[in-house]
Structure formats: C-alpha cells, structure tokens
LUMZA-969383 format. One record per residue (C-alpha): x, y, z; residue number from 1; residue in one letter. Coordinates in pm, whole numbers, padded with zeros to 5 digits, m for minus. Example, Ala and Ser with C-alpha at 12.3 -4.5 7.8 and 13.67 -1.06 7.14 Angstrom:
REM LUMZA-969383
> 01230	m00450	00780	1	A
> 01367	m00106	00714	2	S
//
This chain:
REM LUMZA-969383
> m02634	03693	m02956	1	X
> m02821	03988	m03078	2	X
> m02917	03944	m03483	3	X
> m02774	04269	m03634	4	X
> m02524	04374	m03385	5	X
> m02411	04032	m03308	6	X
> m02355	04156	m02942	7	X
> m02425	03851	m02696	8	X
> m02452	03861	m02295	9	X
> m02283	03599	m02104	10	X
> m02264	03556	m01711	11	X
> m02091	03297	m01457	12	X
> m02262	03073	m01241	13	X
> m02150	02858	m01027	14	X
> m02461	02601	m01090	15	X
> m02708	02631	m01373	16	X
> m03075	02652	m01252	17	X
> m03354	02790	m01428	18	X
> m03326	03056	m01193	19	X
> m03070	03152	m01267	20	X
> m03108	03145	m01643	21	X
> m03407	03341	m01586	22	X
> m03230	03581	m01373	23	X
> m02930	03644	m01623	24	X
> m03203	03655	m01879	25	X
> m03317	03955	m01663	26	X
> m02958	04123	m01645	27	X
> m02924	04098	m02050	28	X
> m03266	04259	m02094	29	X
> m03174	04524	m01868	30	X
> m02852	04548	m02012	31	X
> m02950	04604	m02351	32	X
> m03259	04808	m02312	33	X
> m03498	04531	m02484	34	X
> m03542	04145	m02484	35	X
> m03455	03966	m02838	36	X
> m03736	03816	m03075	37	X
> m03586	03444	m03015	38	X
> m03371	03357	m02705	39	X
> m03138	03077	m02872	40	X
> m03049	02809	m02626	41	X
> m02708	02614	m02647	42	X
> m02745	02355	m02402	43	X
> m03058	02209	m02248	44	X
> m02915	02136	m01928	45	X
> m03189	02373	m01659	46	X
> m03385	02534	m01976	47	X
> m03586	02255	m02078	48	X
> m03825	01998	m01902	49	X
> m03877	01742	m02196	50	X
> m03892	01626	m02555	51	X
> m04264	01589	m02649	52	X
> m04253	01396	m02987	53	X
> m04227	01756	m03188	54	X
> m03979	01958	m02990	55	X
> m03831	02062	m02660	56	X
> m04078	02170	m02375	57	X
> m03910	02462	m02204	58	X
> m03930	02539	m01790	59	X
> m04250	02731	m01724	60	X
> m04069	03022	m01536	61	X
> m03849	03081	m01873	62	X
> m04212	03051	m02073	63	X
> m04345	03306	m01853	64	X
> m04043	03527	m01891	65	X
> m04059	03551	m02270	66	X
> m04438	03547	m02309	67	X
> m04393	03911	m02083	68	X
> m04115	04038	m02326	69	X
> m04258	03895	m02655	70	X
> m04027	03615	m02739	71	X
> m03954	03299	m02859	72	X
> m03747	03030	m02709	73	X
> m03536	02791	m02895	74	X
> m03305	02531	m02881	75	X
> m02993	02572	m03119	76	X
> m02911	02297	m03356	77	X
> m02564	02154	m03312	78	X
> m02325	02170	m03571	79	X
> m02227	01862	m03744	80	X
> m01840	01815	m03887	81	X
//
C-alpha cells in the first residue's frame, strides 16, 4: 500500500516463491511508475530466510531488488485483539 494514496498492488499466484514476489514486485513498480520507500511484508512465508536475534533476514534476490530501487524491506507487525 502506497503511503499517501493508499493505493496497493496485489497479484495471484498459484505458489509463493521469491520469484515470484520479486517478479510481482516488478509488475507494481512498473505499474506505478516508481518503487515505494519501504516494501511492507504481511507474511514471511518465501520473503524471508531467518530470524537473526534482531530481526528478519530477507531472500537475497528481494535485497538486491530494493537496494536497485532505493528501498527498505519490512516485515509488518501483526495486530493484536
């Protein structure tokens, strides 16, 4: 979800990979003529590799892809009821 606009991409697949999270990354960039500041993970599932003791270690091809478009990867926070 884009900050301002709230605008968000979303796209089937029929199995998450990180290439394919990297590819739909891809799509949303080229859909919306930029990449964000932060892309904001919901689930971990493909996008991360580990938990080092201080936070989640993402999958080096989605590292690569936001170190080329300037941005920051992060894992939401679930909400609590």
């Amino acid at each position: 979800m884009l900050g301002y606009s709230h605008a968000f991409w979303a796209e089937s697949m029929e199995k998450l990979t990180t290439e394919g999270m990297a590819r739909t990354m891809v799509h949303a960039i080229e859909y919306f003529g930029g990449a964000p500041r932060v892309w904001n993970f919901e689930f971990a599932g493909a996008s991360i590799t580990h938990w080092d003791g201080q936070g989640w270690c993402f999958q080096p091809r989605l590292v690569s892809l936001a170190r080329c478009c300037s941005s920051e990867l992060r894992m939401s926070t679930p909400i609590r009821s």
